[in-house]
N, C-alpha and C positions, 0 to 999 in steps of 0.2 A: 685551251688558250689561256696564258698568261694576262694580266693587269699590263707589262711590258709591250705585248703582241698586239694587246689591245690598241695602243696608244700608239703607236706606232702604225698600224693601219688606219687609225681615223686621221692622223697626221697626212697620211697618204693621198687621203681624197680632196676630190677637186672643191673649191671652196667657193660658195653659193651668195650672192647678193642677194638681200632682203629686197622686196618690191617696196615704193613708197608708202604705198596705200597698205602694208602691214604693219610700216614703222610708224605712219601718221596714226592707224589703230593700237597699237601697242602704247605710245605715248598716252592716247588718250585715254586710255586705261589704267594707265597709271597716274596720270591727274585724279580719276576718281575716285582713285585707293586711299586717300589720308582721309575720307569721312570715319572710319571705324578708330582712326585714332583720335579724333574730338571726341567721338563719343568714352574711351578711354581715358581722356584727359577730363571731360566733366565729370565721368566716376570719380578718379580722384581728386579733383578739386572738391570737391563734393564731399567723399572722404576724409580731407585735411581738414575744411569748414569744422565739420562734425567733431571730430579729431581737438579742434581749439577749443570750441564752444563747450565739452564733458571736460577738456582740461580746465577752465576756465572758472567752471562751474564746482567741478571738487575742490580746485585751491580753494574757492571763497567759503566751500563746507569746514575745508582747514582749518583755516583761519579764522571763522568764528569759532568753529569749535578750541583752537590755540587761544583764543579769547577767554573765552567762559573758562576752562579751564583754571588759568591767570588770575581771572577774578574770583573762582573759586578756593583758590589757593591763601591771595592777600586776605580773606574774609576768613579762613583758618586763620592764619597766624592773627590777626586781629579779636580773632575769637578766645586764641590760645593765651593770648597778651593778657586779654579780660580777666580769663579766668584766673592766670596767675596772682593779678593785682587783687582781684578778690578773698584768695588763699591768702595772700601778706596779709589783708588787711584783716582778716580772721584769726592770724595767727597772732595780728600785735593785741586784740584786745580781749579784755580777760573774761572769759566767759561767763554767764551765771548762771545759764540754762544749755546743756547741748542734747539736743534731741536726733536720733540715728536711729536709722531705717535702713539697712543693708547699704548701698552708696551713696545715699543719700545723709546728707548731716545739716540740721538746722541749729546756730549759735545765736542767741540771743545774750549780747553784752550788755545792757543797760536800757530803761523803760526808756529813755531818749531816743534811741538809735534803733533802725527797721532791723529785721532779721537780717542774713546772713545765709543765703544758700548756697551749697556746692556740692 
């Protein structure tokens, strides 16, 4: 028997009223069918919470850390600044002592003035 045949004989038969008292049970079974979807819905709300609160919590790791960084950076170039002006200023005056130690160089210009490290 065909899918066709098939359909065609259930079409055929005589067609049945449901009694009250199955429809009034059937209803009421299905009133108590949406408990397992709150419980689905407090998973995910549940879920999202969570979901905010780790997002929430990384940006602020970000963003210190974007911080420190920053600050790390300006206290470079402020370092780098230093050093520069240090080198000029070792370079303008005229040495009378220069003492060298592999990277290290100590200039001593005049019994007035401290040394000169770099």
């Amino acid at each position: 028997m065909t899918d066709e045949e098939v359909g065609k004989a259930l079409r055929r038969l005589p067609r049945a009223a449901a009694s009250q008292r199955f429809r009034s049970d059937v209803l009421r079974a299905t009133r108590v069918a949406p408990r397992p979807r709150m419980a689905w819905r407090m998973v995910a709300a549940t879920a999202t919470m969570l979901i905010l609160v780790f997002g929430t919590y990384g940006a602020s790791l970000r963003h210190q850390r974007q911080q420190r960084i920053k600050a790390l950076r300006a206290e470079s170039q402020q370092i780098a600044s230093e050093l520069r002006r240090v080198k000029a200023k070792a370079d303008e005056s005229e040495p009378i002592v220069v003492l060298e130690n592999g990277d290290t160089r100590v200039i001593v210009s005049n019994q007035q003035s401290k040394p000169i490290y770099y």
